[in-house]
N, C-alpha and C positions, 0 to 999 in steps of 0.2 A: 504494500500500500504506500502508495504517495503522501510525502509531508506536505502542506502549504502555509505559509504567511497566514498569519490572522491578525486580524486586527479590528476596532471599534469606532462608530463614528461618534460626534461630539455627544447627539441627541444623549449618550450613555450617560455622559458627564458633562451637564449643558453650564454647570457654574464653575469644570474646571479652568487654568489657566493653562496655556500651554508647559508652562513648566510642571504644571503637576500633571499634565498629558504624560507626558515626557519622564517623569515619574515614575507613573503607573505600567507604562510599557517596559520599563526596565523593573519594575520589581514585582508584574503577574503575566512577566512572557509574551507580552504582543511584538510583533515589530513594524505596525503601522497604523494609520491615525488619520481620519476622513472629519473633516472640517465641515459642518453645514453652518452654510453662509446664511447670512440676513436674521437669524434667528434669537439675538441676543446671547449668544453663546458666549462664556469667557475667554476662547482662542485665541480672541483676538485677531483672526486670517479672515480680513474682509473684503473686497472691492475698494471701499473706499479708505480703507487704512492707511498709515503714511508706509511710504514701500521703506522704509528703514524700519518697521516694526514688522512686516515683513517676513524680510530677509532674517533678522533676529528670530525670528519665528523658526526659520528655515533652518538657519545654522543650528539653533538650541536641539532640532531635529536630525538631522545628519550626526552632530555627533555624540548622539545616543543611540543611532544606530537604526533607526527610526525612519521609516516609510511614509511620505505625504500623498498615496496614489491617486486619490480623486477627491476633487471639490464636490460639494455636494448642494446642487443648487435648488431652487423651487421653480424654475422656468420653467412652464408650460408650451408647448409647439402646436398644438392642434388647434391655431387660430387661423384668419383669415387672411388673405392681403392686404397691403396698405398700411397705413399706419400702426395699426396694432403689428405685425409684423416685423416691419421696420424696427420697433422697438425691442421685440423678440430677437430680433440678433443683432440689434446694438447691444442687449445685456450678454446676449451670451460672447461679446467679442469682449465686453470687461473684465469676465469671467477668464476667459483665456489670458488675457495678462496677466491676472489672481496665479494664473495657474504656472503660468510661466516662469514667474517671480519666485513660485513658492516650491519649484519643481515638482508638478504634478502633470503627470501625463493625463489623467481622464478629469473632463469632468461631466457630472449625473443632470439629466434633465428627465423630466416626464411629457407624457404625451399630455394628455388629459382634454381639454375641450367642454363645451356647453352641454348640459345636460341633454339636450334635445335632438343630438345627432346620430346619426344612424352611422353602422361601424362605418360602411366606404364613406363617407363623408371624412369621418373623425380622423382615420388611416389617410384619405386624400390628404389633408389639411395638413398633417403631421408632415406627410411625406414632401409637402408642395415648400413647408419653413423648414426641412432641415436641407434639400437639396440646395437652395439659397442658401443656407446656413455653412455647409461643405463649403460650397463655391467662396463664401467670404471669405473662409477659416484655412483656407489650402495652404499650406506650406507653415503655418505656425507650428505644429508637432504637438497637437494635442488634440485627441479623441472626445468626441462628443458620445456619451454613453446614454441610448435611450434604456430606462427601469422598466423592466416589468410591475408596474404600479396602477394603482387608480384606475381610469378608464382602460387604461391598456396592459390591467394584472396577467392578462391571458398572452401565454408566451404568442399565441397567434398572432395576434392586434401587432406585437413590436416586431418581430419574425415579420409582415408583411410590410412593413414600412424599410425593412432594412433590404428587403428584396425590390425593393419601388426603387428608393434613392442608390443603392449600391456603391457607394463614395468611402474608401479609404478614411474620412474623417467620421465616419459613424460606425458604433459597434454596441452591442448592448453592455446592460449589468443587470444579472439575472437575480431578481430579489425572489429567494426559492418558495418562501410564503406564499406568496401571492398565488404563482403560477400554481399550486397546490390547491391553495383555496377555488380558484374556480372550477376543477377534477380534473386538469392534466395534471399525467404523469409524469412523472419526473423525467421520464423518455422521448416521450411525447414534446415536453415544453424543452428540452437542448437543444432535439434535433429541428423542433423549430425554430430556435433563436441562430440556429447551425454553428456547430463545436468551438470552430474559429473565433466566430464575432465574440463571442461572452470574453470579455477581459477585467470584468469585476464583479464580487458576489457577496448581496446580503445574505445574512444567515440571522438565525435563531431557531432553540432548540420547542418544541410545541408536543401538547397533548392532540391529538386529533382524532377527532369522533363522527363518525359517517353516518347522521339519523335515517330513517325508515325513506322520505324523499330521496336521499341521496344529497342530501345537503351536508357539507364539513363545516362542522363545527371545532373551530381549535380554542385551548387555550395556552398561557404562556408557561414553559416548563423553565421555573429559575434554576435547576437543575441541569446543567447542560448535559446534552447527554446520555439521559435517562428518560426522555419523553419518547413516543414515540412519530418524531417524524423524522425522515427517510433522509437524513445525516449522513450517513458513511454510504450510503446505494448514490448521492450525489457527488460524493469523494471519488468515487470510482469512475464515475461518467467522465469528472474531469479528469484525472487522472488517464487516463486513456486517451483523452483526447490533446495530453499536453499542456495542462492549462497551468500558466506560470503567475498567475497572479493573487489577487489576496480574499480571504474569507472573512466579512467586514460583520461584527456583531452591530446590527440594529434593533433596538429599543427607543422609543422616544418618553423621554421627559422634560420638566419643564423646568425653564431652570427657577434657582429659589425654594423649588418643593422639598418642606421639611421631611418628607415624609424617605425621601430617597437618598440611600448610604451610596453614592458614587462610587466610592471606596470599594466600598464592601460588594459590592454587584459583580466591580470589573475584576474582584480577589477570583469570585467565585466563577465567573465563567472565563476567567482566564486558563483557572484549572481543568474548566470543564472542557474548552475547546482544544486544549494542547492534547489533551486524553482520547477527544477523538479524531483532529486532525491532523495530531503530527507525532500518533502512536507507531505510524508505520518506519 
């Protein structure tokens, strides 16, 4: 069995500082660290921060040894032409700087769109801002990662936008939740995203319960590792298929909330993720 990189995004530890990022990766094993921008997080890695905080950001990560793979943004793509558009990839062209700056090859967008659209619409739309998107972004060296998330949890939905635009700057990040929750299988939802493109992966470990409909019901197993969902069966998919890059714990919290030991979370599934991803 293949070992992988794991690592957690801010949402885990939304009041730490980069240095107790930095911290935590050196004393419960991670070796990489996904920033979600805009969110009030203590990171401090924003769009609009001074690039000397930055790079301080950057360095305090390099040399701990420490992974910054993907920005983790909230841009939506499944809009229309025109203005709204134009805005859609001015933010994601700031973000590419964010990224550049801070050496991150990927960064995360969602598809999403108005509640009232039918999938070819929604998949049009997406596909119509990220080929424009590609075209802007060509030669800066950084991946635009559409999630299997939200309107496009279904590895389908993002698998056909990436067969629409087919541009070297687009590739997914397969959040395996999602793709589960709607009933692909884990087979099913790869070989739609096809082996290649996935070059970044949320994880989390889940109970999962399949009622009498056929409807999945999950809940969240703080237990890494001991829930049952299909953890080490999607180690192996990538694994076979060569996949070199990182298994990103997602949780969201807010920051402030008394009620959440950051600490104590990233102790526990630090252990938990090493024991199943990098037992081989």
């Amino acid at each position: 069995m293949a070992t992988f990189k794991i690592g957690f995004m801010s949402s885990t530890c939304p009041d730490f500082s980069m240095r107790e990022v930095v911290s935590a990766c050196q004393k419960y094993g991670f070796q990489s660290f996904d920033p979600r921008i805009n969110w009030g997080h203590g990171h401090g890695i924003e769009p609009d921060a001074p690039a000397s905080q930055i790079r301080e950001a950057r360095h305090m990560a390099e040399d701990a040894g420490v992974d910054i793979p993907c920005i983790a943004t909230g841009i939506s793509v499944a809009v229309p032409g025109g203005p709204e558009r134009i805005a859609v990839i001015d933010e994601m062209k700031r973000v590419v700087d964010l990224c550049r700056l801070v050496g991150a090859p990927y960064m995360r967008i969602f598809g999403r769109g108005k509640d009232d659209l039918t999938e070819d619409v929604r998949v049009a739309l997406a596909s119509e801002t990220l080929a424009e998107a590609a075209a802007a972004l060509k030669g800066a060296d950084v991946q635009v990662l559409l999630e299997t998330h939200d309107r496009f949890r279904a590895a389908r939905m993002v698998g056909r936008v990436l067969d629409e635009v087919d541009a070297p700057e687009l590739a997914a990040l397969w959040d395996t939740m999602h793709t589960v929750a709607v009933g692909e299988s884990i087979e099913e939802s790869f070989r739609l995203l096809g082996p290649k493109r996935i070059k970044h992966v949320h994880t989390r470990d889940l109970h999962l319960t399949r009622k009498e409909d056929g409807e999945i019901v999950s809940e969240y197993c703080d237990d890494y590792g001991k829930g049952n969902f299909p953890l080490r069966e999607i180690d192996q998919l990538l694994a076979e298929a060569g996949f070199a890059g990182t298994l990103s714990l997602e949780r969201i919290f807010k920051p402030g909330d008394p009620d959440h030991d950051a600490d104590g979370f990233l102790r526990a599934h630090g252990a938990g993720m090493r024991s199943v991803h990098q037992a081989g």
